[in-house]
C-alpha positions as CSV (number, residue, x, y, z in Angstrom):
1,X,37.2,51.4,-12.5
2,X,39.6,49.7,-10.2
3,X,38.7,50.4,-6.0
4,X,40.6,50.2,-3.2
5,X,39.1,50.5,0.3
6,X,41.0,50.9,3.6
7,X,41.2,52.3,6.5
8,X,39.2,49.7,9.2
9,X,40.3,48.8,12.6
10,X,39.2,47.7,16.0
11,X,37.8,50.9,17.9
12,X,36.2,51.3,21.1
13,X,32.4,52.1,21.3
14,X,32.3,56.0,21.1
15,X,35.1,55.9,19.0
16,X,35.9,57.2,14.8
17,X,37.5,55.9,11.9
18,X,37.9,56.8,8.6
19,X,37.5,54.8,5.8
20,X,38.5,55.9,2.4
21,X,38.3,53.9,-1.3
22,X,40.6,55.5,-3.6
23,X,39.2,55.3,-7.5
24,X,41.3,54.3,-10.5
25,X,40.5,53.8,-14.2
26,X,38.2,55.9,-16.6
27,X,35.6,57.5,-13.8
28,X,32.5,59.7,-14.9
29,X,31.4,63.1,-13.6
30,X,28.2,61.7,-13.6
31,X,28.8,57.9,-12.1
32,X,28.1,57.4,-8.4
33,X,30.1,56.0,-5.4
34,X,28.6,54.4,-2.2
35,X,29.8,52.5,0.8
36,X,28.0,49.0,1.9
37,X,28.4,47.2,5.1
38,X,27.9,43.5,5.4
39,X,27.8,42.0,9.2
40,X,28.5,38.4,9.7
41,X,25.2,37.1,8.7
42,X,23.2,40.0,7.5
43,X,23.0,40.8,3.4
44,X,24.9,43.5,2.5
45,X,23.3,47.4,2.9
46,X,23.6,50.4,2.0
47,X,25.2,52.6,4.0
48,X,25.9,56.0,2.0
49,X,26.7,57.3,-1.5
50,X,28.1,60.5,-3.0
51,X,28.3,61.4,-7.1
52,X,31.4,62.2,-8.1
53,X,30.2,65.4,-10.5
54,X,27.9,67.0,-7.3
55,X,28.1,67.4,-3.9
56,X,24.7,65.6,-3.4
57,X,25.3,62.9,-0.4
58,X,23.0,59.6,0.6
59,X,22.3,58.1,3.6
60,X,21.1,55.0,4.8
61,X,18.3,56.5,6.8
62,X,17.9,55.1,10.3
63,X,21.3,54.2,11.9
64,X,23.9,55.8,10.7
65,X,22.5,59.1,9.1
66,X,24.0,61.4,11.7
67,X,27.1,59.2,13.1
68,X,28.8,58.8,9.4
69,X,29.2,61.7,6.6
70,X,30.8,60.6,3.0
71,X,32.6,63.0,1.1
72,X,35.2,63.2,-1.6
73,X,38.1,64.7,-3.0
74,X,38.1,64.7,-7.0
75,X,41.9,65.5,-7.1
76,X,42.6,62.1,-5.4
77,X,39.9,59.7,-6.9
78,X,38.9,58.9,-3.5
79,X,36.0,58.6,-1.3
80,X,35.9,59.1,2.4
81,X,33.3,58.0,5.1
82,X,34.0,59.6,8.0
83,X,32.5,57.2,11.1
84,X,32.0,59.0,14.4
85,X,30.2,57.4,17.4
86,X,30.8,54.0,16.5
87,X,28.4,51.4,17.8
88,X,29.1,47.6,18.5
89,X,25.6,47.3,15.7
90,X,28.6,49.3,13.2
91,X,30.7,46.1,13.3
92,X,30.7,44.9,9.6
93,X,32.9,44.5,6.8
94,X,32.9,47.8,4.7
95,X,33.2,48.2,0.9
96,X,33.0,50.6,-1.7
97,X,31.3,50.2,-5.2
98,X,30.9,52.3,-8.1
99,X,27.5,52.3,-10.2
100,X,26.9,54.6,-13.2
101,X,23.9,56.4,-11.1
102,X,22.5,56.7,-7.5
103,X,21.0,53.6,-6.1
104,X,20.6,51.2,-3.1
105,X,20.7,48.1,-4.4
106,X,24.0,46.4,-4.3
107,X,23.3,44.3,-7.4
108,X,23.1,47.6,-9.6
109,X,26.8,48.2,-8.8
110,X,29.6,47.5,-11.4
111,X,32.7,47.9,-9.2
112,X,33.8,46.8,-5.9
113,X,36.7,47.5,-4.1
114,X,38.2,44.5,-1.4
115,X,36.3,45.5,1.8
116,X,38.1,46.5,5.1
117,X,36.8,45.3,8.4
118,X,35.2,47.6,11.3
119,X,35.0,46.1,15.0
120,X,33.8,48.3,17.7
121,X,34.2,46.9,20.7
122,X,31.7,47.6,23.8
């Protein structure tokens, strides 16, 4: 599966973006698609997933759980994460992946799309 991720920007503190990662290729009901963050020396994390074939959503728990909802539109192949009251702490680079279930761990994913940058200014 082939991703494509866009959508980041430079936005105020307070602010929203959307991000969205549009899916090509052979995709399963059953395979799983998240969005990571990496900031500028930090490992890359988790920050919400969504299975193509359910409306079952993850969340990273603590920060963002709240502020950012994931959702998808079959029709299109793509997957959305809606940001609202962005943070300064929300400035990273974003990406999509694809794994064949739900998981956290970045390692366990088998497709990535290029990564689009988020900087919220204070």
């Amino acid at each position: 599966v082939q991703l494509q991720a866009f959508g980041g920007g430079l936005v105020q503190a307070g602010g929203s973006l959307r991000l969205s990662c549009v899916a090509s290729g052979r995709i399963f009901s059953s395979g799983f698609m998240a969005w990571f963050r990496q900031a500028p020396g930090k490992e890359r994390e988790f920050v919400a997933g969504i299975r193509w074939g359910s409306r079952n959503t993850y969340y990273e728990q603590s920060s963002v759980k709240g502020r950012f909802t994931i959702s998808k539109d079959g029709a299109k192949n793509t997957v959305y994460l809606q940001m609202n009251s962005l943070e300064p702490e929300d400035t990273a680079v974003y990406y999509c992946a694809g794994a064949t279930t739900y998981t956290r761990h970045p390692e366990e994913y088998v497709d990535w799309g290029q990564g689009t940058l988020v900087t919220v200014s204070s």
